[in-house]
C-alpha positions as YAML, in Angstrom:
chain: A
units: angstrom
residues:
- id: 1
  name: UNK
  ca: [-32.72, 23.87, 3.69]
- id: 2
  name: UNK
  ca: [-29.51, 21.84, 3.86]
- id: 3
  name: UNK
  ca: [-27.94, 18.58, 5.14]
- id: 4
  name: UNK
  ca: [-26.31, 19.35, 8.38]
- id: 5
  name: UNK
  ca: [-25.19, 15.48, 9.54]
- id: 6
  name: UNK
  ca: [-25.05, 12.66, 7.01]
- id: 7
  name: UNK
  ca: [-23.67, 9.69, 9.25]
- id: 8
  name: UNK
  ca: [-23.02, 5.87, 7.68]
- id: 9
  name: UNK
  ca: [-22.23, 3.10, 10.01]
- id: 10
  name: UNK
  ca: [-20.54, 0.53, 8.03]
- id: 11
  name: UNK
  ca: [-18.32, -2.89, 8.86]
- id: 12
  name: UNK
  ca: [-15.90, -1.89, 6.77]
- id: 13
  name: UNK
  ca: [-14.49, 1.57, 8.45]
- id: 14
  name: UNK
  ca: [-11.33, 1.44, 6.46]
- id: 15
  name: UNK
  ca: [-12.04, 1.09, 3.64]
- id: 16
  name: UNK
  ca: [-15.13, 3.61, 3.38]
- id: 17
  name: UNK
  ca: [-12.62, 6.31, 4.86]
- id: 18
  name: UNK
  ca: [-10.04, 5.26, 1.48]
- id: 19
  name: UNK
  ca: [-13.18, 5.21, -0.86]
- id: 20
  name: UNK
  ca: [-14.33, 8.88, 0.27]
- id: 21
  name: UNK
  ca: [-11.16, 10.37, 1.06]
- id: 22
  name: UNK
  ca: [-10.48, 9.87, -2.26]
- id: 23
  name: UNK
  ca: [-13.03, 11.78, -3.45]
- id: 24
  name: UNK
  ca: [-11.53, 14.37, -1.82]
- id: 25
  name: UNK
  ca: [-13.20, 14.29, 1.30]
- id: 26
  name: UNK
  ca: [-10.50, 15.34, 4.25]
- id: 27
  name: UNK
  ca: [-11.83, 12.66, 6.53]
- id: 28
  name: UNK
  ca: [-10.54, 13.06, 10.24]
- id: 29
  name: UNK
  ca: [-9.69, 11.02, 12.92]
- id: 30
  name: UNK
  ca: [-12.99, 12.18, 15.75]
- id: 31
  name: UNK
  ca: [-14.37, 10.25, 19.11]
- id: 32
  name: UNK
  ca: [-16.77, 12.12, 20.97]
- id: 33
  name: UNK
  ca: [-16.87, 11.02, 25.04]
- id: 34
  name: UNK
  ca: [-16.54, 6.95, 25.29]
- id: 35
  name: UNK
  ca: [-18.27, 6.59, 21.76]
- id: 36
  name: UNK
  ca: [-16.78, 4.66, 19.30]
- id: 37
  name: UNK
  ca: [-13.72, 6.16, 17.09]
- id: 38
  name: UNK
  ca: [-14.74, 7.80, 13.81]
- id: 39
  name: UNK
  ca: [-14.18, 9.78, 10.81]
- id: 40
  name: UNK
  ca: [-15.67, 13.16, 9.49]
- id: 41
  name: UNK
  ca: [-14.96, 15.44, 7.15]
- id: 42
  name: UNK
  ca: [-16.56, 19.06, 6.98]
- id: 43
  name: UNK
  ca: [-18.18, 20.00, 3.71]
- id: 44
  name: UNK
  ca: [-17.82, 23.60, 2.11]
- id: 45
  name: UNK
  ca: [-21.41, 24.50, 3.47]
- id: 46
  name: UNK
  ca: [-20.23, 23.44, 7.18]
- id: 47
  name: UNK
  ca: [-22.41, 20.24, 6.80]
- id: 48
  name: UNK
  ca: [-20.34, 17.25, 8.49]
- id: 49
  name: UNK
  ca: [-20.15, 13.46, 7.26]
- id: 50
  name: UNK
  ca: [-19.22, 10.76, 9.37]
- id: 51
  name: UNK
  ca: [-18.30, 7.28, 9.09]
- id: 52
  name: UNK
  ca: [-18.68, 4.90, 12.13]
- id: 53
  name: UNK
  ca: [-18.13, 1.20, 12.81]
- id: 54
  name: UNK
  ca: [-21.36, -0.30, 12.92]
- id: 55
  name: UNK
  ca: [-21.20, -1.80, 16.00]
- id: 56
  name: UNK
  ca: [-24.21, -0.91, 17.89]
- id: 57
  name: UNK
  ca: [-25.98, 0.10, 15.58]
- id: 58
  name: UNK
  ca: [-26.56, -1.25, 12.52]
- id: 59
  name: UNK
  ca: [-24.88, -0.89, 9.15]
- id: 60
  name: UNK
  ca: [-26.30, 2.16, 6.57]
- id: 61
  name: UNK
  ca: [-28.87, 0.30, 4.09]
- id: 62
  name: UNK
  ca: [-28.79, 1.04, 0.73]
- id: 63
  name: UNK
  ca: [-28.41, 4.92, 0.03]
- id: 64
  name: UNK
  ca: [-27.53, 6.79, -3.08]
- id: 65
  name: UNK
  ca: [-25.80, 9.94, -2.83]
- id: 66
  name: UNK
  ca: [-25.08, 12.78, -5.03]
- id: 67
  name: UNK
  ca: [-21.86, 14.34, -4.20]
- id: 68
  name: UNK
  ca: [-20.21, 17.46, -6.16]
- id: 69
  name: UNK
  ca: [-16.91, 17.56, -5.88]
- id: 70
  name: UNK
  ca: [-14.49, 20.59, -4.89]
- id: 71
  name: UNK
  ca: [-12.73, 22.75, -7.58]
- id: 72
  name: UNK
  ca: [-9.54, 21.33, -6.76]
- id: 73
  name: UNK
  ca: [-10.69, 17.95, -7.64]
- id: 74
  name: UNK
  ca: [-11.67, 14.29, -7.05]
- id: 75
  name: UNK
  ca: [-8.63, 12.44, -7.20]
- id: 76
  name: UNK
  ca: [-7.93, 11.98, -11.34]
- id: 77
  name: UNK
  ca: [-11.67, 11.85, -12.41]
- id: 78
  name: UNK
  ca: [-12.54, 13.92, -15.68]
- id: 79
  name: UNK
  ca: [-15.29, 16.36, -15.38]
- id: 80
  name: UNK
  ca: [-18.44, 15.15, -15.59]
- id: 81
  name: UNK
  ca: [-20.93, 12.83, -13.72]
- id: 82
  name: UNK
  ca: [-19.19, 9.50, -12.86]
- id: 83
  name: UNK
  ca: [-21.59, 6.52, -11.00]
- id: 84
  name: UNK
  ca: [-19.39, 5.04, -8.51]
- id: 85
  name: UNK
  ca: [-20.21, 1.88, -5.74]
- id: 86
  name: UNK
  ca: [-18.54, 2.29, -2.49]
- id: 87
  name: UNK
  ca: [-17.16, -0.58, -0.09]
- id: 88
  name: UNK
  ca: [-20.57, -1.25, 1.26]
- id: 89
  name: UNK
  ca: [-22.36, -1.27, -2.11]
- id: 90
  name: UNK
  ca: [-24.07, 1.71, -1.98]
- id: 91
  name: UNK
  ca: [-24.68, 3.87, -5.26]
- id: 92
  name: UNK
  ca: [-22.03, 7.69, -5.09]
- id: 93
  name: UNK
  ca: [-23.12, 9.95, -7.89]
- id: 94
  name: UNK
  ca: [-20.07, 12.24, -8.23]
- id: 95
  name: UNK
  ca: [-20.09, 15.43, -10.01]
- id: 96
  name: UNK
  ca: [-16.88, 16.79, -11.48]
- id: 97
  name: UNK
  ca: [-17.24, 20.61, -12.65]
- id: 98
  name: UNK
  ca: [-15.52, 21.69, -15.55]
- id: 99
  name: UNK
  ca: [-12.19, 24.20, -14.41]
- id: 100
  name: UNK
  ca: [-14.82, 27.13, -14.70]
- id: 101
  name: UNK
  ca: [-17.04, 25.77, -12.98]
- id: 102
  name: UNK
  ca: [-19.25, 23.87, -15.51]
- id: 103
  name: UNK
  ca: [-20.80, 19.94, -15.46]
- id: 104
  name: UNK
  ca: [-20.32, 17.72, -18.79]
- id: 105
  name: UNK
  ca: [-22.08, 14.64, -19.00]
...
């Protein structure tokens, strides 16, 4: 099994897309029909995360997620595990492999 669609709605659109983009997320411009105007980002496995304006729907509750991040990095994090809060308050585990591909901390 894996996560196909993780989706947050959130009041504060702009500054969720600067928190995740930079954890490296390559978070894209979208609008699908007349919905609302978006951002997603594709992750390695094809699974897709978007952020949209909570407008009518409501804002994402509290959520923790576990994110590993990409080879090529997570802005200038160390490797390890580093607990980070994003613009909305919710709880972003990120995991920074070693170089070759190991996890300290």
């Amino acid at each position: 099994m894996s996560v196909d669609l993780l989706v947050i709605y959130t009041a504060r659109l702009e500054e969720c897309r600067g928190f995740y983009a930079g954890l490296g997320f390559d978070l894209v411009p979208e609008q699908h029909g007349n919905g609302p105007e978006h951002y997603a980002a594709v992750f390695a496995d094809g699974g897709v995360l978007e952020l949209y304006p909570a407008t009518r729907r409501p804002e994402t509750g509290y959520v923790r997620l576990g994110l590993t991040a990409p080879s090529r990095g997570a802005g200038d994090r160390p490797a390890g595990r580093h607990t980070l809060t994003d613009p909305d308050g919710r709880t972003v585990v990120l995991t920074v492999p070693e170089p070759g591909g190991t996890t300290t901390g």
